[in-house]
N, C-alpha and C positions, 0 to 999 in steps of 0.2 A: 504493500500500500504506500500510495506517497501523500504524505501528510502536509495541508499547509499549516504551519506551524510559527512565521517568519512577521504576523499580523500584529500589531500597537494598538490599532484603531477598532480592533472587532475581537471578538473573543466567545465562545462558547463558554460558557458558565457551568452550566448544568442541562443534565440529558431526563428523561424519564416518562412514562405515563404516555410514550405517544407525542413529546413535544421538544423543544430546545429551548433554553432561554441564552439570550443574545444579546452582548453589547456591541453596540454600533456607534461607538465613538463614546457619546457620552447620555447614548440613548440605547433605552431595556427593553427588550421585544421577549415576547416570548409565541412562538408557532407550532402547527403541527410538523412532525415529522414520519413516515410513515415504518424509517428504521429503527424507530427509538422504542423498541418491545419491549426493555427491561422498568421494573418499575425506580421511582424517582426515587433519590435519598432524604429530601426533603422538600417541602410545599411549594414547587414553583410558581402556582397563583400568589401566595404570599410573599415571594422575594422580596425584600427592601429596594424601593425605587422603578418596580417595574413600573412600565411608561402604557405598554399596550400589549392585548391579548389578540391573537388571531381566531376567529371560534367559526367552527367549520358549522353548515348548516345541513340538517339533514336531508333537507331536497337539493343538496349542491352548492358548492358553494361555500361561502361565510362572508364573515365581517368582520371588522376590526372593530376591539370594543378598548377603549380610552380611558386606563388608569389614572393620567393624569395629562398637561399640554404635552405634545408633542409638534415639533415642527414642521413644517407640510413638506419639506426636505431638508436637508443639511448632506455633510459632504464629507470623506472620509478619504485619509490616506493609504497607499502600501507604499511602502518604497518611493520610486520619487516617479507616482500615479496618483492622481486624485479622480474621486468617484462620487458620485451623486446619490442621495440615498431616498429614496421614498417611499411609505408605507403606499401597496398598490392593490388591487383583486386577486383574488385567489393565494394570501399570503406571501407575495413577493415584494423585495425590496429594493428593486433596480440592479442586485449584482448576487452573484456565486461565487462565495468569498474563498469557495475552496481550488477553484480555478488558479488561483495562484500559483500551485503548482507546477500547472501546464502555461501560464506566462511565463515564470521563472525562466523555464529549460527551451522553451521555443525563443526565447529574446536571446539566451545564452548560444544557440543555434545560429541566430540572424547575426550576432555580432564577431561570430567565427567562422564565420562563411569564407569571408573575403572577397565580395563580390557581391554587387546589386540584390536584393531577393525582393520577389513582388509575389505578398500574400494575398490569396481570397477566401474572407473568412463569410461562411454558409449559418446562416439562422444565428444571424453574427450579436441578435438580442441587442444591451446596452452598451458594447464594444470593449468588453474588460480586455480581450484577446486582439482585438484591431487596435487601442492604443497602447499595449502591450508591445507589440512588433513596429509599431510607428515607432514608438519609443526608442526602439532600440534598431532604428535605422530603414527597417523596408519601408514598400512603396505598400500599400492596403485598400483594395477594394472591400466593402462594406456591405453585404448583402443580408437583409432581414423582410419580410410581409407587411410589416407594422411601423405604422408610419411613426408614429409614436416613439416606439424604442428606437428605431432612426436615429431620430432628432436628438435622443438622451448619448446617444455613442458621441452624438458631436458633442454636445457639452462636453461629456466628461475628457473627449481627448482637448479641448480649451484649456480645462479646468486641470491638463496635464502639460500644459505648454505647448500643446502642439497644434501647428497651426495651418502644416499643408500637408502633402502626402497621401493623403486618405481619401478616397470617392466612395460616396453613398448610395446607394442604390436601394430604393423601397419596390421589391418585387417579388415574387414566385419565387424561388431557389434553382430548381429546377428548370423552369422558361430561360432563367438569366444564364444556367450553365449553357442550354443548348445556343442559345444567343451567342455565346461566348466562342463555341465551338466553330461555329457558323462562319464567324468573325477571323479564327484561326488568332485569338489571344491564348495566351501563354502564360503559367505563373511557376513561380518556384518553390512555392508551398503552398497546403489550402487546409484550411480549417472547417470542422464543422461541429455545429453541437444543436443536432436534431431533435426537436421532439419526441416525446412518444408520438402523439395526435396533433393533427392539425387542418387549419386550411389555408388556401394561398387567397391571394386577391381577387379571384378569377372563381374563389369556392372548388380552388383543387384540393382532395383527399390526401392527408398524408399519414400513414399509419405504418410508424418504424421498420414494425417484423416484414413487413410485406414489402415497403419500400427502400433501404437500406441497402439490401445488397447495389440492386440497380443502379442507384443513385451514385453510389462509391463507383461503380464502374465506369457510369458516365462521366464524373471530375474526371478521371485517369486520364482523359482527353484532351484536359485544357493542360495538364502538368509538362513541362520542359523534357528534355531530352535524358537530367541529372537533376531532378526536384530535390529540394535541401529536406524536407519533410510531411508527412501527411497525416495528422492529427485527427480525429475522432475522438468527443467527447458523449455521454449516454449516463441519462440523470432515470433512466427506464428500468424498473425494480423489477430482476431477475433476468436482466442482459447482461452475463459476465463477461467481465475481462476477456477469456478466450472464445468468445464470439468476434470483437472485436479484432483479435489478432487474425482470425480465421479470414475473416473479410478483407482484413490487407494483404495478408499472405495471398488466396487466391487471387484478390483485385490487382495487385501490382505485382504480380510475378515476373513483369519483363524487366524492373527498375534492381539497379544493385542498392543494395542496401540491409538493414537492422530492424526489424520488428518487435517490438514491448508492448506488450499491456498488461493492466495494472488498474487495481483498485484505488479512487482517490477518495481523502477525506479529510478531517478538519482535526487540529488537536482541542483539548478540549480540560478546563481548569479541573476536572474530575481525574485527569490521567486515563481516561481511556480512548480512542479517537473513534469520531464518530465517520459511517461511510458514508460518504455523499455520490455513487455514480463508481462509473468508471472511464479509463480513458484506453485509448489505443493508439503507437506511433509509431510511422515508418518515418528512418531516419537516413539519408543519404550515406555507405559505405564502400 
């Protein structure tokens, strides 16, 4: 498992009952989590200072119920990243702080290349991973559905100094690869962190097990002659690790290189780390 562990500004406090309680700088959330089976050590409703509960509803759904003010956003560091933070539907908070990980070692990647790298990050959400690889020098296309989280990738690569390099693209995933193809563009690495379910703009269907392979096969197409790497991320409960390697393994068989996958997850003031997903990378060799 790779653990992000390297965080100031966010911290896992405590696991239990189904939920996590979370600092987000200098704000207490506390959410559902679907891995957290074991029971709590003590009253997570009762923490001192928690700010807001997530409370799931039983026809779907929930709400956010208000311990006390909380800010309609505020902003958070890693490293020398800044990230925007907002209580949003369905218990999310603009970022997956456990990603970290997987910026770490792909910025570590871009910056010993030794040569240009132009990323395309897929269902690229609030851009933890697009100003990750800006950061650290590539060029980054931006591809997500949702006009919305768009617009928050750009904040937050401002909010990280960065000011060029990155195109946004609010579109399909999938319409933009073949687009792409079409086009005979080229990248040196590509990201992706798929949902389980979804839909595109257009009310395309996308349901992981059924679409995943294909999808990985069709990026193969935009990738360079010597891609630096090719990243899968899967937050999808009971998609292991070696599923993920299986799919590069057979999708990139003609490319030289390193295959790892691996459980990621978050440490955790408890001493136990909690799983958040998995990831899977091929790595240029």
């Amino acid at each position: 498992m790779r653990i992000a562990e390297d965080w100031k500004d966010y911290a896992v406090l405590a696991t239990g009952d189904g939920y996590k309680l979370e600092r987000w700088k200098d704000v207490v959330l506390l959410r559902p989590d679907p891995q957290v089976i074991w029971p709590a050590r003590t009253d997570l409703f009762s923490y001192p200072g928690l700010a807001a509960v997530y409370r799931r509803s039983e026809r779907g759904g929930g709400a956010w119920e208000y311990r006390k003010p909380v800010p309609d956003e505020w902003t958070i560091g890693y490293k020398d990243l800044c990230f925007k933070i907002k209580p949003m539907g369905f218990k999310h908070t603009g970022l997956f702080p456990e990603q970290a990980v997987n910026w770490d070692y792909t910025a570590s990647l871009i910056r010993k290349a030794g040569r240009p790298i132009k990323v395309l990050n897929l269902f690229a959400y609030t851009g933890g991973a697009t100003v990750s690889c800006a950061k650290a020098g590539a060029e980054v296309v931006h591809v997500d559905a949702a006009k919305g989280m768009v617009e928050r990738a750009g904040e937050n690569a401002r909010l990280s100094g960065i000011s060029s390099g990155i195109r946004y693209i609010v579109d399909d995933c999938k319409k933009f690869v073949q687009r792409e193809i079409r086009r005979g563009n080229r990248y040196d690495a590509v990201i992706m962190d798929p949902p389980s379910y979804g839909r595109g703009p257009g009310g395309e269907m996308w349901k992981i097990e059924d679409n995943l392979y294909s999808f990985v096969q069709l990026c193969t197409q935009v990738l360079t002659d010597e891609p630096l790497f090719f990243l899968i991320n899967s937050y999808t409960t009971g998609l292991q690790p070696m599923v993920l390697q299986n799919l590069l393994k057979l999708c990139l068989a003609g490319y030289k290189g390193e295959i790892d996958a691996y459980e990621v997850g978050l440490a955790t003031e408890e001493g136990i780390p909690l799983p958040c997903g998995a990831g899977g990378i091929f790595v240029h060799g």
